[in-house]
C-alpha positions as a Python dict, from the first residue, in 0.01 Angstrom:
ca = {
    (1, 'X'): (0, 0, 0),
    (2, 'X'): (106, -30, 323),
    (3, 'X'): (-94, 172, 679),
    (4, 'X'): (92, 513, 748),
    (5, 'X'): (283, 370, 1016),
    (6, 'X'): (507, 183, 758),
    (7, 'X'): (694, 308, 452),
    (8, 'X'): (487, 505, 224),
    (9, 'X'): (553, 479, -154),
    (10, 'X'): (767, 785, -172),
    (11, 'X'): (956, 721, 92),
    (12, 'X'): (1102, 401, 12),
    (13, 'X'): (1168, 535, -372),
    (14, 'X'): (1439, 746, -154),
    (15, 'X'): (1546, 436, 43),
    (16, 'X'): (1557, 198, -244),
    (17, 'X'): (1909, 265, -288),
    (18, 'X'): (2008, 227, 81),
    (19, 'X'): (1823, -96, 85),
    (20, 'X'): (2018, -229, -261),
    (21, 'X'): (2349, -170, -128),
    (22, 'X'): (2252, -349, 212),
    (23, 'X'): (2306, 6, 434),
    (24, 'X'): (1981, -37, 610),
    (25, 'X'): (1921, -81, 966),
    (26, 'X'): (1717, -385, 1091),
    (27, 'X'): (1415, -171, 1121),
    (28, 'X'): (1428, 34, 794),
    (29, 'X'): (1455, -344, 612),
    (30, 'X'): (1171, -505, 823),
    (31, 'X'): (997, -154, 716),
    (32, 'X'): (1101, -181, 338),
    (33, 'X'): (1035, -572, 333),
    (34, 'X'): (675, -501, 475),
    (35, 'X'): (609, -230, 250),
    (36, 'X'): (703, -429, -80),
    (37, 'X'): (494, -745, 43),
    (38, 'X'): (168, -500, 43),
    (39, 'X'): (256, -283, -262),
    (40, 'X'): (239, -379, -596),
    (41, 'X'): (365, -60, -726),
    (42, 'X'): (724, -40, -513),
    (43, 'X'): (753, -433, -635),
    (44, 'X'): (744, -319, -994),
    (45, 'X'): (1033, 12, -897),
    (46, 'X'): (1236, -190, -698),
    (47, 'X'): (1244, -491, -1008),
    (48, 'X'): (1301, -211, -1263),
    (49, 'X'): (1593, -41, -1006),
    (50, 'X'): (1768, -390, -996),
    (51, 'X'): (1745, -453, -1397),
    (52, 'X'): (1911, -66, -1439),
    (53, 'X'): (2174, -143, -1198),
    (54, 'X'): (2264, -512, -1382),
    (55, 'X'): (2243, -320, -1730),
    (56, 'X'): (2430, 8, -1641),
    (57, 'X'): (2613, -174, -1381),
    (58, 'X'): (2843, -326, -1651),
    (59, 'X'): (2920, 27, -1874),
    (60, 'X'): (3251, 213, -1747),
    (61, 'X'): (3235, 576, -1799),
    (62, 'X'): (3488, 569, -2099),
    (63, 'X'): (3212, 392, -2298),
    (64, 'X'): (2961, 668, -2269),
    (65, 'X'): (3015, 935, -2541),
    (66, 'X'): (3092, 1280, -2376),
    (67, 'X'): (2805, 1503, -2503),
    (68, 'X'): (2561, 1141, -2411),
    (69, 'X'): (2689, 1197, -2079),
    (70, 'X'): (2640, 1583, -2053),
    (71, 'X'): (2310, 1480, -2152),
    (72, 'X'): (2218, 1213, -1900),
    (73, 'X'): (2321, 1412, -1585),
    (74, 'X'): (2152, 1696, -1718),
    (75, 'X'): (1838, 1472, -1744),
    (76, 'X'): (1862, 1336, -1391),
    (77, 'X'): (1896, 1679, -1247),
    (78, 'X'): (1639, 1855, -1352),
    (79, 'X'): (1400, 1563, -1323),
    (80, 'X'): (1090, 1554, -1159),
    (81, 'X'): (823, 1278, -1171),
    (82, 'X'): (489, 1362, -1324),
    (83, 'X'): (184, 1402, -1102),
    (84, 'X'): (32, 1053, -1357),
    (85, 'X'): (376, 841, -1301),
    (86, 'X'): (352, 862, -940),
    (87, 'X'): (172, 573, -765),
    (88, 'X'): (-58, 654, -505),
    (89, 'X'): (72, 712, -149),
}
């Protein structure tokens, strides 16, 4: 993992996103692109977030059973990592 004057693991989890869609700044990439060169972990989240975006990317919403969609969002909003599935910062 990278010194705590870069990105720490938690941090770019919440910028992954940003970084995907090409929003960042200069800096914040430099920043991410330093952090994933030194952290195995964030290599491995930022593989599996590009794999779910290919795979979802290609389902429209009509193809997702109402009550499988209810469930979904409900999932993602009341999720919260376990203390074991977070790498270490």
């Amino acid at each position: 993992m990278a010194d705590s004057g870069d990105l720490a693991c938690q941090e770019f989890v919440e910028l992954v996103t940003e970084y995907l869609e090409g929003a960042m700044s200069p800096t914040e990439s430099a920043r991410f692109a330093a952090h994933v060169a030194d952290c195995d972990y964030c290599v491995e989240y930022l593989d599996l977030m590009r794999l779910t975006i290919r795979i979802l990317g290609s389902i429209g919403e009509d193809q997702i059973a109402p009550d499988s969609r209810a469930r979904l969002l409900a999932s993602f909003r009341d999720w919260k990592p376990s203390p074991s599935a977070t790498p270490p910062i």
